[in-house]
N, CA, C and O atoms as a MOPAC input file, in Angstrom:
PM7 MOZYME 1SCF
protein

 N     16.39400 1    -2.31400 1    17.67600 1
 C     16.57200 1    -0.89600 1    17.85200 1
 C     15.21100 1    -0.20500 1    17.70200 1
 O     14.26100 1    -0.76600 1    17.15400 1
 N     15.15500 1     0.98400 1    18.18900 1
 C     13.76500 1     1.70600 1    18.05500 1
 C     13.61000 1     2.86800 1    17.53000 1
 O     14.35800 1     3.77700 1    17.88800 1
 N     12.91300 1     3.02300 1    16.86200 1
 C     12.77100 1     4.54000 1    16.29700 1
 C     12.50200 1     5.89600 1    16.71000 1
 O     11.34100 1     6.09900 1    17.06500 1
 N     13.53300 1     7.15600 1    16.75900 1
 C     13.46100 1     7.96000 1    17.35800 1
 C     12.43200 1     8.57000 1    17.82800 1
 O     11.87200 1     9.14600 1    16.89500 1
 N     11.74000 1     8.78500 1    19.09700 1
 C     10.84800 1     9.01700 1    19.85500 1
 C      9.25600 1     8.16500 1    19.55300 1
 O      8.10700 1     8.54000 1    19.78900 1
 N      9.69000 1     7.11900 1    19.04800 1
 C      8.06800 1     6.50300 1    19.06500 1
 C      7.91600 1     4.87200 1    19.91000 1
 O      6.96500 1     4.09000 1    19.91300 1
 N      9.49200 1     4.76500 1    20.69200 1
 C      9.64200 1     3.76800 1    21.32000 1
 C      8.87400 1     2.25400 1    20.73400 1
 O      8.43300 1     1.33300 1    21.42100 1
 N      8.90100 1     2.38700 1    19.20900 1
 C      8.56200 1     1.42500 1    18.45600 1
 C      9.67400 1     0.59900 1    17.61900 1
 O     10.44600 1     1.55800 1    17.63500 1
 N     10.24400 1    -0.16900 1    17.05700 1
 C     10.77400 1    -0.84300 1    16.84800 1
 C     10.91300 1    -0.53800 1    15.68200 1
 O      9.83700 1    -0.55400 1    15.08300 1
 N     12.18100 1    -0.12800 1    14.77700 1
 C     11.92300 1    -0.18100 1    13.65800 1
 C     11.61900 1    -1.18600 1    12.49600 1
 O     11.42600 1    -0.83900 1    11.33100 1
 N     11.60300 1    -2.19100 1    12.85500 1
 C     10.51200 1    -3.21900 1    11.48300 1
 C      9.45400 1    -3.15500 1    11.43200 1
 O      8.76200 1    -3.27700 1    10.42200 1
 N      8.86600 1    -2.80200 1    13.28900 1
 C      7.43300 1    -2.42900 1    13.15000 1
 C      7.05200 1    -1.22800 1    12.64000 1
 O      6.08000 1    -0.94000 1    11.94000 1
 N      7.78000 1    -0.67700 1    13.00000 1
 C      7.58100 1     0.98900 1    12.18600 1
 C      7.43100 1     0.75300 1    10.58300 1
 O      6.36900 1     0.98200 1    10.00600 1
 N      8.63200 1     0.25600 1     9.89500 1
 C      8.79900 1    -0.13900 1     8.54400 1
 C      7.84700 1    -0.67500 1     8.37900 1
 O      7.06200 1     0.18300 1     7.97600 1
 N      7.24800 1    -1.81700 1     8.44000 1
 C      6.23300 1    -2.56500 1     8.31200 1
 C      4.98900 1    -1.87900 1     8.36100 1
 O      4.10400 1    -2.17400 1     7.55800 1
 N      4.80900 1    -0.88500 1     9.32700 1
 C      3.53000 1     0.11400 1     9.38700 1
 C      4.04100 1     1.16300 1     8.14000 1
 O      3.07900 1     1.89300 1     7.89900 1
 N      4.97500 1     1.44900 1     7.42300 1
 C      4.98800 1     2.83100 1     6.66200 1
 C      4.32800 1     2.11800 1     5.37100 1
 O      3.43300 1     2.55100 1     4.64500 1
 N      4.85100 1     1.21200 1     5.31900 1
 C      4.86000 1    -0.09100 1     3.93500 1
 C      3.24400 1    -0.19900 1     4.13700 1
 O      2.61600 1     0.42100 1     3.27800 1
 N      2.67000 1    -0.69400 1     4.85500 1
 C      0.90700 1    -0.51700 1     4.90600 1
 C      0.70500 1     0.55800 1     4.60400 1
 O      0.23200 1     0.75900 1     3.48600 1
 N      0.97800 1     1.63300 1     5.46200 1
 C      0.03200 1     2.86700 1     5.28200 1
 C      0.02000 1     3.48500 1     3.33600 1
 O     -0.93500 1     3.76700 1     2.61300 1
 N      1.84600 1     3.48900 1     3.00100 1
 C      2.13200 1     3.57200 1     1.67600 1
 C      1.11400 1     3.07100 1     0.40400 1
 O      0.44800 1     3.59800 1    -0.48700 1
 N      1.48100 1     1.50900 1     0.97900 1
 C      0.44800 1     0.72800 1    -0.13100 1
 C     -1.33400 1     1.07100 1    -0.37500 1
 O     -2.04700 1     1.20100 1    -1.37000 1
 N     -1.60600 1     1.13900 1     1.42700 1
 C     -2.89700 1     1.47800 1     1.09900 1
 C     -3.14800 1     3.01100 1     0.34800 1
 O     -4.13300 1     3.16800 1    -0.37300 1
 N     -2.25900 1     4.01300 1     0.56200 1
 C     -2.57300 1     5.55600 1     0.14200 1
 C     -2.11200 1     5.25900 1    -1.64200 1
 O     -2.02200 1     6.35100 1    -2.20200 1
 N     -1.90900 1     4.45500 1    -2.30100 1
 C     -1.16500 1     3.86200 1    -3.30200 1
 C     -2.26000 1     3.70500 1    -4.17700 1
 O     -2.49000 1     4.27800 1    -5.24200 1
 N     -3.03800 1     2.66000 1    -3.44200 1
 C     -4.44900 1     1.92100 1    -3.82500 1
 C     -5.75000 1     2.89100 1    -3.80800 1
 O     -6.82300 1     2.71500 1    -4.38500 1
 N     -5.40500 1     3.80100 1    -3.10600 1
 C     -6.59300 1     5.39900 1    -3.33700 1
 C     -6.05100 1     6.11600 1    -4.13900 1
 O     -6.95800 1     6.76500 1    -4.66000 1
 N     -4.68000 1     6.53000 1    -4.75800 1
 C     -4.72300 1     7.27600 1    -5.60100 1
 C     -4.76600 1     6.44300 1    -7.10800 1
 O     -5.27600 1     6.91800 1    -8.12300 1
 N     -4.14000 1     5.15100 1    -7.02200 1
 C     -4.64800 1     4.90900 1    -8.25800 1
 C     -6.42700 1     4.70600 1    -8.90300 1
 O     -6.88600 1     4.45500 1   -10.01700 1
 N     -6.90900 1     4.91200 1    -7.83500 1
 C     -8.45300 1     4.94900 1    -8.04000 1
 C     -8.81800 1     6.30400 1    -9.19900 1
 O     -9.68200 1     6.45000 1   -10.06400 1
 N     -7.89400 1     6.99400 1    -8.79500 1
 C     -8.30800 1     8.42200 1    -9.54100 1
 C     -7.12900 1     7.95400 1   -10.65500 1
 O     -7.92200 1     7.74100 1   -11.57200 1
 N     -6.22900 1     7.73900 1   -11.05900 1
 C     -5.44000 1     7.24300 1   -12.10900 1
 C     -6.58500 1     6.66200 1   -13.39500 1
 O     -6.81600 1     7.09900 1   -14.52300 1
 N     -7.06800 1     5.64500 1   -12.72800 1
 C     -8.10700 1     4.89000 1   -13.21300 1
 C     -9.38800 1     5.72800 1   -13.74200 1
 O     -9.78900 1     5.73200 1   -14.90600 1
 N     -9.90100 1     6.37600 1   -12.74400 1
 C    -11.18000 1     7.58600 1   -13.73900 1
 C    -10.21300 1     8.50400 1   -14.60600 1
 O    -10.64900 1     8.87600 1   -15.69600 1
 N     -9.22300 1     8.81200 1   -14.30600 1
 C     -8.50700 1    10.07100 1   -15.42400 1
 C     -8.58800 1     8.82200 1   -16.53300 1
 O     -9.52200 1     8.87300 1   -17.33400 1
 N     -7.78400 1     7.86100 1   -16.60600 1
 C     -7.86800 1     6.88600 1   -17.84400 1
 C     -8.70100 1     6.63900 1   -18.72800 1
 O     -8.46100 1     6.65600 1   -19.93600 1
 N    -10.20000 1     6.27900 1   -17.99600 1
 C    -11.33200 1     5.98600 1   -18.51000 1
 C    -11.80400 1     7.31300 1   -19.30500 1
 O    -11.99400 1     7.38300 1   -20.51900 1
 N    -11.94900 1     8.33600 1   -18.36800 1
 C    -12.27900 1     9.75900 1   -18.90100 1
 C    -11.60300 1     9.99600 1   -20.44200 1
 O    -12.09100 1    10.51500 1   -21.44600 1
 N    -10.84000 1     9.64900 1   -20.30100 1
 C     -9.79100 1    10.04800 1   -21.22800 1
 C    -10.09600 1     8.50900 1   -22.58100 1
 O     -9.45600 1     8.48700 1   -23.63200 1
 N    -10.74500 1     7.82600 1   -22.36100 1
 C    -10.95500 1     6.71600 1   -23.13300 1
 C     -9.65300 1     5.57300 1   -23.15100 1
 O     -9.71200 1     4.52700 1   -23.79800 1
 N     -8.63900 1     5.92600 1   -22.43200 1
 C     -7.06100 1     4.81200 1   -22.49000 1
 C     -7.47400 1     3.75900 1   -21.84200 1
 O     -6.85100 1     3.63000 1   -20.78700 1
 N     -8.46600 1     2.73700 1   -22.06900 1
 C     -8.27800 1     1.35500 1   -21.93600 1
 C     -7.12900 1     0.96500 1   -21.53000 1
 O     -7.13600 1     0.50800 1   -20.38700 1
 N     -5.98700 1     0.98700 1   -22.14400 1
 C     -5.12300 1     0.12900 1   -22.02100 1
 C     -4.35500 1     0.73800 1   -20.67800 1
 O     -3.69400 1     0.09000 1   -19.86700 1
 N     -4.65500 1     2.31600 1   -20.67000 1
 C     -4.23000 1     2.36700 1   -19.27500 1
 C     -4.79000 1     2.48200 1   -18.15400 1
 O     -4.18500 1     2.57000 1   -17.08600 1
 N     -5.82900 1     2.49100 1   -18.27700 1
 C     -6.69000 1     2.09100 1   -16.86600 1
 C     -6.52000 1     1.06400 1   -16.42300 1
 O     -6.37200 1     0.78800 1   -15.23300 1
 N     -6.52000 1    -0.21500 1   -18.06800 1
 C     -5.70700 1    -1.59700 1   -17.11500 1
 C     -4.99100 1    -1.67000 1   -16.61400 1
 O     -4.98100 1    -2.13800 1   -15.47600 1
 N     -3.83900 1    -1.15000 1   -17.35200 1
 C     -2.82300 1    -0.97100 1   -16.14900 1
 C     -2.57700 1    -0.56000 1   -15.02500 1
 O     -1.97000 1    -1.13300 1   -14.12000 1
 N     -3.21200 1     0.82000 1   -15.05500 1
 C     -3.63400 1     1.22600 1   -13.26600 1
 C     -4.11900 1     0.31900 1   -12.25200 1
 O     -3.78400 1     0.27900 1   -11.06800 1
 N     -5.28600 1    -0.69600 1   -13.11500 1
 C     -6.06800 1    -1.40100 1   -12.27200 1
 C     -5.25300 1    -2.62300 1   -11.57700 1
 O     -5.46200 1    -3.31000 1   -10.57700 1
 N     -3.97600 1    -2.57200 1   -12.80200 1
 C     -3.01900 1    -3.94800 1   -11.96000 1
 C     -2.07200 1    -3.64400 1   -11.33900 1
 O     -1.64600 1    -4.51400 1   -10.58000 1
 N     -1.29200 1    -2.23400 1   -11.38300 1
 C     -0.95200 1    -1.90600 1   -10.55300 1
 C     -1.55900 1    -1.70200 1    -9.11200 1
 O     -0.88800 1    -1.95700 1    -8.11200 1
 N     -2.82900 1    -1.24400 1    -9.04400 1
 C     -3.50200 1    -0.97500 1    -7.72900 1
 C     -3.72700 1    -2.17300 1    -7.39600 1
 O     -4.13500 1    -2.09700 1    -6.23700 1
 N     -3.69900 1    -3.68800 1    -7.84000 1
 C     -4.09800 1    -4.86500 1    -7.83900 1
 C     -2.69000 1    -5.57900 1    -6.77900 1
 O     -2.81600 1    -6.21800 1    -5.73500 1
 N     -1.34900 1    -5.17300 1    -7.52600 1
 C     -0.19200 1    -4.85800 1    -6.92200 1
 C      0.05200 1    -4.68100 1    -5.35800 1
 O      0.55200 1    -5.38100 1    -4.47700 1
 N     -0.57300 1    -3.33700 1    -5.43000 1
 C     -0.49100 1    -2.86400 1    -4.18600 1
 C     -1.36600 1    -3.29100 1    -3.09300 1
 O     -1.02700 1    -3.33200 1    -1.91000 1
 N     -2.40900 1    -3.57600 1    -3.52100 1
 C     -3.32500 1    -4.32100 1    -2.79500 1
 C     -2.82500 1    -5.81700 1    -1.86700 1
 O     -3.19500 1    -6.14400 1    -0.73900 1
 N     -1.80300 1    -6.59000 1    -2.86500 1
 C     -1.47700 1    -7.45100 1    -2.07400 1
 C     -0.16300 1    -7.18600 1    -1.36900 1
 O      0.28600 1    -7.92800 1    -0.49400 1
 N      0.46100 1    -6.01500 1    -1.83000 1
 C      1.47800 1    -5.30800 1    -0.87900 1
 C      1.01100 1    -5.05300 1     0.27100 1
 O      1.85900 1    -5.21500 1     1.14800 1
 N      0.04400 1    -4.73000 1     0.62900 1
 C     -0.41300 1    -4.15200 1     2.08600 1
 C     -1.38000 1    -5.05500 1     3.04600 1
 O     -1.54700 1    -4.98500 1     4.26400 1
 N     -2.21500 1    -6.31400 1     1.64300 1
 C     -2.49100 1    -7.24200 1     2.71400 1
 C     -1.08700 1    -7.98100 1     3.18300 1
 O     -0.95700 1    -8.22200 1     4.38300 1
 N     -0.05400 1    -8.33900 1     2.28000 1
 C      0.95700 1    -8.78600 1     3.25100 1
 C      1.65100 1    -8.15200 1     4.39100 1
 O      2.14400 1    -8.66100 1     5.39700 1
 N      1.55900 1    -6.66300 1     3.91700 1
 C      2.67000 1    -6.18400 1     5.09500 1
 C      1.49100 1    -6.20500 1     6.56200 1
 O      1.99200 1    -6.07400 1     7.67800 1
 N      0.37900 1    -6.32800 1     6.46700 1
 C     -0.53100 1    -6.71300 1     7.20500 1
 C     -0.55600 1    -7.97800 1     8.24700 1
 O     -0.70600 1    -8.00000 1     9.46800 1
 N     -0.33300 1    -9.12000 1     7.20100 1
 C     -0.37800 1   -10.34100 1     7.61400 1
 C      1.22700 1   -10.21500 1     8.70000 1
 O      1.28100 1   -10.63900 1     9.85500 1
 N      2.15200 1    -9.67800 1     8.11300 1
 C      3.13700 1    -9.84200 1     8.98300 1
 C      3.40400 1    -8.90000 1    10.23400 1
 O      3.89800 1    -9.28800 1    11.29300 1
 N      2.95500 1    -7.45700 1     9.91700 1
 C      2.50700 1    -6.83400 1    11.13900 1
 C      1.61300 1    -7.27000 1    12.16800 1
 O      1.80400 1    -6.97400 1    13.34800 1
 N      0.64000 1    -7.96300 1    11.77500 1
 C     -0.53400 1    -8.53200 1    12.90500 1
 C      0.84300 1    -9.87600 1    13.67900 1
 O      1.13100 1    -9.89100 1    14.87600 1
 N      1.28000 1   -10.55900 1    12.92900 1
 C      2.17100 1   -11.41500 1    13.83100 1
 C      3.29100 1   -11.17800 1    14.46500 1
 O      3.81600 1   -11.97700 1    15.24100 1
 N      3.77400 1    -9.95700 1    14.14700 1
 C      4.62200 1    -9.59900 1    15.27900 1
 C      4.06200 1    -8.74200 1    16.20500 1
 O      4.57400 1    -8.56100 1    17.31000 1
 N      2.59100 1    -7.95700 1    15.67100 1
 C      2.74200 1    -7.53900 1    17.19500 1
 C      1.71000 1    -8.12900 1    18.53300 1
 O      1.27000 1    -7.66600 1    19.58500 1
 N      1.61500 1    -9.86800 1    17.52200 1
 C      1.36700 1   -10.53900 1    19.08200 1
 C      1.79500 1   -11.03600 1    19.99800 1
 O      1.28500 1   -11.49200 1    21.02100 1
 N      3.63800 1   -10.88900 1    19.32300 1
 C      4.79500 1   -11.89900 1    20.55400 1
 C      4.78100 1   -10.80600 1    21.41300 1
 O      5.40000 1   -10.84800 1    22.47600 1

């Protein structure tokens, strides 16, 4: 099936929101990360940093599987 007016497919669509998501994910926790530090929370900047670590391989996968479908 395809998604209303973009004559794209919706997994490919899904698959592109899921990239774009993850990557806009991985820029805002960048600033998560200086508020943390600023703020001296070690423990949560780590955490930011593994969350953004997270997402990072969220979007190289949804990557890896977008590049292979849209070479059939």
């Amino acid at each position: 099936m395809a998604t209303a007016n973009t004559g794209t497919s919706d997994t490919t669509y899904n698959l592109t929101s899921v990239l774009y998501h993850a990557l806009q994910g991985v820029e805002t926790y960048d600033r998560y990360i200086r508020d943390a530090e600023q703020a001296q929370d070690n423990d949560l900047a780590q955490f930011f940093r593994e969350v953004q670590q997270a997402e990072k391989q969220w979007a190289q996968r949804a990557q890896q599987l977008l590049a292979q479908r849209l070479k059939s």
